[in-house]
Structures are given as structure tokens and as C-alpha cells.
C-alpha positions in Angstrom: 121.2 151.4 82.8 124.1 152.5 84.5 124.0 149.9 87.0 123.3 147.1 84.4 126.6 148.5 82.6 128.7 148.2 85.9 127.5 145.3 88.4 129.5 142.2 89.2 126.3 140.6 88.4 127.7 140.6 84.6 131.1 139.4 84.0 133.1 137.1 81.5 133.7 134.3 83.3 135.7 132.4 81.2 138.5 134.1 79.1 139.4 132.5 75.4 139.9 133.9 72.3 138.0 133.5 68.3 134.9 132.6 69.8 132.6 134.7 72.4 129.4 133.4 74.3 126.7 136.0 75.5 124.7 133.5 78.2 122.3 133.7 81.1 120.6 132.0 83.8 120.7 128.0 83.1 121.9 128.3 79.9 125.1 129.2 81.0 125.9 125.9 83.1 125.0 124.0 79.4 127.3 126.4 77.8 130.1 125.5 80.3 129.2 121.8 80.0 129.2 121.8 76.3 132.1 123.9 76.0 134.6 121.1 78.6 133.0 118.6 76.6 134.5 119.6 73.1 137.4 121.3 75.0 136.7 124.8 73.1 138.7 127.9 73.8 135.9 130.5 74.2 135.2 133.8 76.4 132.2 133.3 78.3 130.2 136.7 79.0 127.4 135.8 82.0 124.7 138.1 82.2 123.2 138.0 85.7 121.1 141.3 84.9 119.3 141.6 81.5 117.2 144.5 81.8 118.2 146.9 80.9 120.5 145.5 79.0 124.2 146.2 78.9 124.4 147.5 75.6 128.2 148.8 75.7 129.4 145.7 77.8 128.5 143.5 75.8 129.0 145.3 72.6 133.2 145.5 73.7 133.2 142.1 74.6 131.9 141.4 71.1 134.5 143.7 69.7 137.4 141.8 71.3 135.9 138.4 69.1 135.6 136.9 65.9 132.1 135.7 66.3 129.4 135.4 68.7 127.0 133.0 69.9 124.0 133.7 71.8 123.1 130.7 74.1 119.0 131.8 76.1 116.7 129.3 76.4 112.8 130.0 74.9 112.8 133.3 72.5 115.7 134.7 71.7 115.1 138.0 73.9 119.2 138.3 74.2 120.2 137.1 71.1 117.9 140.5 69.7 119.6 142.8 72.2 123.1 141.7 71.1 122.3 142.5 67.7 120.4 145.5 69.0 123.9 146.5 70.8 126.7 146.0 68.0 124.4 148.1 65.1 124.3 150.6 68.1 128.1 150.6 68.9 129.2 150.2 65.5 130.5 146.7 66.0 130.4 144.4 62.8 131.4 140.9 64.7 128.8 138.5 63.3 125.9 137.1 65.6 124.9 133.7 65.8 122.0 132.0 68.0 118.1 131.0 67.3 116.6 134.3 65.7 117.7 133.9 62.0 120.5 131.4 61.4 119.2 128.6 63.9 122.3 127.1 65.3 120.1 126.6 68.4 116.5 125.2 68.5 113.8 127.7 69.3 111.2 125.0 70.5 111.9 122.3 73.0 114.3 122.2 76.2 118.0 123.2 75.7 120.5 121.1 77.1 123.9 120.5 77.2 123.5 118.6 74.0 122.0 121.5 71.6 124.4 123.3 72.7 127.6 121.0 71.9 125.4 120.4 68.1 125.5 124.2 68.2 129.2 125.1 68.9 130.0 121.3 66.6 128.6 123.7 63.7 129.8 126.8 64.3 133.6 125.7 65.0 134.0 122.5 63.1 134.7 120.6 66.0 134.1 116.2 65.6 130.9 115.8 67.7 131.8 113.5 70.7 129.3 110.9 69.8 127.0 110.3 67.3 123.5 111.7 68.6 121.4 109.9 66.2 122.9 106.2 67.0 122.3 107.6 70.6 118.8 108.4 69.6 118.1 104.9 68.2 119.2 102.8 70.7 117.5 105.1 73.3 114.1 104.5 71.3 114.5 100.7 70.9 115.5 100.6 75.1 112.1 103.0 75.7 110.2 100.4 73.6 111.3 97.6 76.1 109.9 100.1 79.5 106.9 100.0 80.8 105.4 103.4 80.4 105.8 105.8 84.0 103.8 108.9 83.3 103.4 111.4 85.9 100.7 111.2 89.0 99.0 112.8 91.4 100.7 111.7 94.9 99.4 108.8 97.0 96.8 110.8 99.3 96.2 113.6 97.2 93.2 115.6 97.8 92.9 116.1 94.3 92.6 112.8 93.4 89.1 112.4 95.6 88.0 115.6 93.9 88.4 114.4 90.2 87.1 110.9 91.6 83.8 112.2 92.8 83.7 115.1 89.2 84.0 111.9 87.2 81.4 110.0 89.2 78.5 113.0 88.6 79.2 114.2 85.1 80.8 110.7 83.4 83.1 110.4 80.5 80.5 113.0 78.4 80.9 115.7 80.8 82.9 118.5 79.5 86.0 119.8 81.7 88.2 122.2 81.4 91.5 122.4 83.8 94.1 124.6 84.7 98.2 124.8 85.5 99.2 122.8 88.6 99.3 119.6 90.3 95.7 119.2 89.4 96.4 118.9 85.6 97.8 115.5 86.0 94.0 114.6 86.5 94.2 114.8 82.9 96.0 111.4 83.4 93.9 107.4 83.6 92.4 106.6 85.1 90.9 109.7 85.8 90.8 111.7 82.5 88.9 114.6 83.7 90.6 117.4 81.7 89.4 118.1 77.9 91.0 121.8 77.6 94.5 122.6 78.8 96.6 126.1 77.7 97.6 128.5 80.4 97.3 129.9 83.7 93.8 130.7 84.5 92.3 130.3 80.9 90.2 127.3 82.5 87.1 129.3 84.3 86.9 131.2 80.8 87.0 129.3 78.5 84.5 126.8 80.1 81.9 130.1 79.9 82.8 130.1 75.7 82.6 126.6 75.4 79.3 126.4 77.6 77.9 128.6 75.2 79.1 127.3 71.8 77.5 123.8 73.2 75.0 124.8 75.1 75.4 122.3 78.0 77.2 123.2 81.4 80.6 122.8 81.6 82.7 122.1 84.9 86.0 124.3 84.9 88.6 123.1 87.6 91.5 125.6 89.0 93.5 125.6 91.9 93.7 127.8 94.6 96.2 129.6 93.7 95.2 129.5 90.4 91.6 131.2 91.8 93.6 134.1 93.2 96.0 134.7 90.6 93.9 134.3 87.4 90.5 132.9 87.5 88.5 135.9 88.7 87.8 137.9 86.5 86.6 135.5 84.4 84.0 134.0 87.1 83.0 137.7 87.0 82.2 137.2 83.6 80.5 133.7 84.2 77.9 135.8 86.6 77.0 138.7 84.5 76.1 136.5 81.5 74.9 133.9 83.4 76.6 131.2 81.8 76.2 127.7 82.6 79.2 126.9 84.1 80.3 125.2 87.6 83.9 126.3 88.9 85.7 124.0 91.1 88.3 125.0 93.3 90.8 122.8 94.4 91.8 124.2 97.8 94.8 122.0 99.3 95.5 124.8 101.3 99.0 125.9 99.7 100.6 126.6 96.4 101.9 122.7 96.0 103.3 122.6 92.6 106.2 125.0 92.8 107.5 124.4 96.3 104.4 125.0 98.5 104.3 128.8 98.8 101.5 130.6 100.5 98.4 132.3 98.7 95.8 134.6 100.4 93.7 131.3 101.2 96.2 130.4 103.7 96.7 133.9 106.2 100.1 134.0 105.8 102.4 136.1 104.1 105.0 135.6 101.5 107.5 136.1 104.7 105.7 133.6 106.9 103.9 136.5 108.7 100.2 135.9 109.9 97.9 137.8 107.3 94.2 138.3 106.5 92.8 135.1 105.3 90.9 135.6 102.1 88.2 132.7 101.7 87.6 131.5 98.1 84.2 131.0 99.1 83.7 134.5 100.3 85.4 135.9 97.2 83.0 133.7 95.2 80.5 135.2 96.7 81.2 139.2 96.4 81.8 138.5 92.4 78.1 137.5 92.9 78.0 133.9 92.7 74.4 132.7 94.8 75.4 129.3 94.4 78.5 128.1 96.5 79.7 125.2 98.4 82.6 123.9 100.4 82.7 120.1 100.9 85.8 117.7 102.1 86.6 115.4 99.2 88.0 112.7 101.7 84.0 112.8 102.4 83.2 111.0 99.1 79.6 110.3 99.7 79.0 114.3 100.6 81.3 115.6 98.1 79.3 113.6 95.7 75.5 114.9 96.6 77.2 118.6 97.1 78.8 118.5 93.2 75.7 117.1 92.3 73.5 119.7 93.2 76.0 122.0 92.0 75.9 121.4 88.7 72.2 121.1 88.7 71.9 124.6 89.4 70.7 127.6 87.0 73.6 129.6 86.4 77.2 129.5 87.8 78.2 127.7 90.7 81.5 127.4 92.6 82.7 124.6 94.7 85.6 124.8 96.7 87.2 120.8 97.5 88.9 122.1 100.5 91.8 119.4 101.7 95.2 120.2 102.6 97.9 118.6 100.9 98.9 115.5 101.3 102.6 115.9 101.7 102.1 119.0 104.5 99.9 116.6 106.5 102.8 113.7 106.6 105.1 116.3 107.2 102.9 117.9 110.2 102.1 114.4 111.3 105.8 113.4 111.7 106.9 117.0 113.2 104.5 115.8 116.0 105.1 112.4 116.4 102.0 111.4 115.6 101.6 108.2 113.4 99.1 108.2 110.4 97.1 105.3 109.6 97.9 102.3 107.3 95.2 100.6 105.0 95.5 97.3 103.6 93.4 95.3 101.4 91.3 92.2 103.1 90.3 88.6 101.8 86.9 90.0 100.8 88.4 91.4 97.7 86.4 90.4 94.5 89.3 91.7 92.6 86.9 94.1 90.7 89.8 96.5 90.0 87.8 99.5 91.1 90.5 100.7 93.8 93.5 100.6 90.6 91.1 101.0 87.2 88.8 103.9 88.7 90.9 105.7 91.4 94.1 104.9 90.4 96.2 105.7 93.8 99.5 104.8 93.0 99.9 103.5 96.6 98.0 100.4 95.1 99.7 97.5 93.2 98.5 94.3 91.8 100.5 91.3 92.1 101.6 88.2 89.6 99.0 86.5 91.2 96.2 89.3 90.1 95.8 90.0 93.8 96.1 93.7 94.9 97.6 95.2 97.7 98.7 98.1 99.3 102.0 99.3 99.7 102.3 100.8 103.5 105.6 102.8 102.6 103.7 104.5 100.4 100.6 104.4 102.0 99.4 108.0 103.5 96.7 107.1 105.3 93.9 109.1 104.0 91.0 106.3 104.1 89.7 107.3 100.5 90.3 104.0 99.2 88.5 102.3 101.8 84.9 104.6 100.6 85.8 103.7 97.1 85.7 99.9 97.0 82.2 99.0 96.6 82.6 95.5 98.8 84.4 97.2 101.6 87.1 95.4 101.2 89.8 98.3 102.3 90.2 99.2 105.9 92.6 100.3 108.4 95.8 98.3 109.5 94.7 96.8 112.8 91.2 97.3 112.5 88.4 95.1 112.9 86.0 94.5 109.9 
């Protein structure tokens, strides 16, 4: 508590008078934002350490002011501790933020903008535009875009794997899906994804709702995922024997957040070697007898292995191991070595399967109706050419 009081890691970075902010993290570069914007004089107090808190910094620097604001983004965890720190301190400046007079919303994303609205209310400065004109003309221009939601990168393992669930089990099947890349398979034209709340709740609640319905239910996780959350509950899926199959979606790193490493991969957080942990062998010691491994770029043997998983009494565990798409462009350009292109031929019924079914965003359709491939975006991974049902994809160069 001492250190929290003293460190240069909390300090008022801007000096003003009347008004004094209490802000940390990315809250403080809206607070700085809003406050140029509206050219307030405020003090600015940035807390770079929060726990423990700095009771009696922050409670002088409340002292010296005629009000505070609290600027935090989710709950208001500092906003509480501020309070916390004047009753404790005796200070009686008055504390504004989320927890009981709302000047800032407690749902959504802050920006620069709730906070402006915020400091607009509690000083009585002219807003510098009126946000609801802003609103509707922003809603009429939306109306007029075509609609860009998120997907799955053009080679993405992933998209193979959901490709080859949603062949087996059909639009009935019953899927539950976890957090990371994978949960854009939630997306068309895939759609495989019916249960989506937090880190690792998929292989569990797949075992509850496998047993409400009495039917099996497919649970997909990522590797990570596996590691960090999923295993107990695949514990649970083997002692009470519930009908569930667990996918794992190995692409051999921790893609969403910046491609970290997890104890699939043998390397440290500090890019030391490690002991490898297989997901199949951990599978297997939480007493799993059912568990495969199978290449989703295969898509005929993916297809017969996730079949006979899912026909199996009991749990099962399959592991779609593929490295990720963006690591194997990046290897494959560290070493010179040139990936293949695909293109589509003139044997093309124009049956949509390659754009309606798999959906690689690689693929585009032209004014004419005619679809092609686009070979900057284009990764080489061949999946498309096993997924046109008149072979009508195949390598740049190649002979049919």
C-alpha cells in the first residue's frame, strides 16, 4: 500500500482547477480527448496502479477540488474506491461517475464521446455537435452499406472444421461454441454455434443441454480454450457419461489475441522450448476412450472421423489439428517459398456451393454471376477445390 501511495506510476498529469478527474488505463486518453475537445480546465489524476489503491493520494487530490469525476470503463471498481477514500479521509468533495448518478454509461464501450456528454453535464459546457443529428444521419448512411460482418480469414483451418461439423450433424444438430476466432463460425454461411457466454462454458454446457434434450450435442473450443477452461468440465462429461462430442480446434497457437503460445505448442511464454502437452493425450488421461485427431484440409477424412465420433456411446473428443493460416503465410514468406494459387475453371455450373456453403471470403461473384477467386487474397490452402462438387477449383497452373 505503501508503494501504491508513492510510485510515479500515479500522478496528476494535467494540472486545472474546479474540476478533478480520477482515470486509468484507456480511459484516460478519452478523458484527455474529451477534455481538448470542450477546452476544460481540469486536474487529471492517472492511476497506473489500482490495487491497492491509493486511498490518501487520491483523497488530497480530491481535497484540493470542487468536484470529482470518475472516468473507468466496465464497473465502476474506481469510482467505489474514491468514495471508499474521501469517507475514510474525511473529505466531503462530491463524487460523480457510473455507480449512482450515471453521468457515464455503465453498459456499452466508452469513448471519447460519453465522455465529452459526461463532462457537457457536469460543467455546463455547449456540446460541440449535436450527437443525435450525428446519430441520424449516421443511421440513414448505414442503411445505404452493404452489411461487412466479421469472418474467419481466407485459409482458416477453422473454416474446414465447421464446414465438415455442419456437413454430419445439419442445421438440427445442436452446437455449442466458445471465445475466439472460432466464434465467428457463428456467422453464414456457416451457423454452427447455438450457445455463446464465456470462456470455456461451451464443453459444459453442451453435457446440461445433452441431458435436458436427450440427444448428443457437439461442443466446439479452441485450443487454448481446452487448456485454460474446458477441462474440467470434459471431466464431468466422462463420469456421467453424457452424450456429448468435444471438438478441439487446434491451429497450433492462441490466434485471437496476438498468437501467443499454449502448452499444445512446446514453447514457453518466453519463446523457450517446453514440454508439449497433446490435447489428445490430455483427453485421454481425463478418461475419454473415444478420441481422434484428423486434418480438416482433409475434408473427406475429417468427415468419416466426425462421423463416427458422434456415433459413439458416451463422450468423444476430436482434435481438428491445422495451423493457422496467417503463421503458415508468414513461415512460407520467411522462406521464400511460394504458396499455391487456386482459381475457378469454365466447368463451373455456378451452383454457389464454394460462396453459399463455405463461404471463404477469398471468393467473389461477379456482375455477370460468374465467381472467381481473388489471388491477393487467395492462401492457398486447396479446401475449396474438395468442396465444389463438379471440381471445378484447382490450382493456378495446373492441368485439369
Amino acid at each position: 500500500r505503501e508503494l501504491a501511495e508513492s510510485t510515479d506510476l500515479n500522478y496528476v498529469a494535467r494540472e486545472g482547477s474546479g474540476l478533478g478527474i480520477v482515470t486509468a488505463g484507456a480511459a484516460f486518453n478519452y478523458t484527455i480527448e474529451a477534455l481538448d475537445v470542450l477546452g476544460v480546465n481540469a486536474s487529471v489524476l492517472k492511476l497506473g496502479m489500482v490495487h491497492p489503491f491509493p486511498s490518501k493520494l487520491v483523497a488530497d487530490f480530491a481535497a484540493k477540488h470542487d468536484a470529482v469525476l470518475v472516468v473507468e470503463e466496465l464497473e465502476p471498481y474506481l469510482e467505489l474506491n474514491v468514495r471508499a477514500a474521501l469517507h475514510a479521509h474525511g473529505v466531503g468533495t462530491p463524487v460523480y461517475g457510473k455507480a449512482f448518478v450515471e453521468l457515464l454509461p455503465r453498459h456499452g464501450e466508452l469513448s471519447t464521446r460519453a465522455v465529452i456528454k459526461a463532462l457537457c453535464e457536469l460543467t455546463g459546457v455547449k456540446p460541440p455537435a449535436d450527437f443525435a443529428a450525428v446519430d441520424e444521419r449516421v443511421k440513414g448512411a448505414s442503411e445505404l452499406l452493404p452489411p461487412r460482418p466479421p469472418v474467419l480469414c481466407p485459409g482458416c483451418p477453422h473454416r474446414a472444421s465447421f464446414f465438415v461439423i455442419k456437413r454430419v450433424v445439419g442445421a438440427e444438430g445442436i452446437c455449442t461454441t466458445d471465445i475466439g476466432c472460432y466464434a465467428l463460425g457463428i456467422q453464414p454461411p456457416l451457423e454452427v454455434g447455438d450457445f455463446l457466454i464465456c470462456m470455456g462454458a461451451s464443453v459444459g454446457a453442451a453435457c446440461g443441454i445433452s441431458k435436458a434434450l436427450k440427444k448428443r450435442v457437439v461442443a466446439v473450443v479452441g485450443d487454448s480454450t481446452f487448456f485454460h477452461a474446458a477441462i474440467p468440465a470434459l471431466i464431468n462429461a466422462v463420469y456421467n457419461r453424457h452424450q456429448v462430442t468435444v471438438v478441439v480446434l487446434d491451429n497450433l497457437t492462441t490466434a485471437m489475441t496476438g498468437h501467443q503460445p499454449h502448452p499444445g505448442m512446446g514453447i514457453t511464454g518466453t519463446g523457450e522450448p517446453g514440454k508439449r502437452v497433446l490435447i489428445e493425450e490430455v483427453a485421454r488421461g481425463c478418461g475419454v476412450e473415444h478420441v481422434f485427431v484428423v486434418d480438416p484440409f482433409d475434408l473427406k477424412e475429417a468427415t468419416k472421423v466426425f462421423k463416427e465420433a458422434v456415433s459413439v456411446d458416451g463422450p468423444s473428443v476430436v482434435v481438428f489439428r491445422q495451423v493457422c493460416r496467417l503463421l503458415a503465410v508468414r513461415e512460407a514468406r520467411r522462406k521464400g517459398v511460394e504458396l499455391p494459387k487456386y482459381e475457378v475453371t469454365e466447368d463451373c455450373t455456378r451452383c454457389g456451393v464454394c460462396v453459399k456453403a463455405f463461404g471463404c471470403p477469398a471468393f467473389y461473384v461477379a456482375e455477370d454471376g460468374s465467381i472467381h477467386i481473388d489471388e491477393e487474397l487467395c492462401t492457398g490452402c486447396g479446401v475449396c477445390s474438395q468442396v465444389c462438387p463438379y471440381g471445378a477449383i484447382r490450382e493456378v497452373g495446373s492441368r485439369a
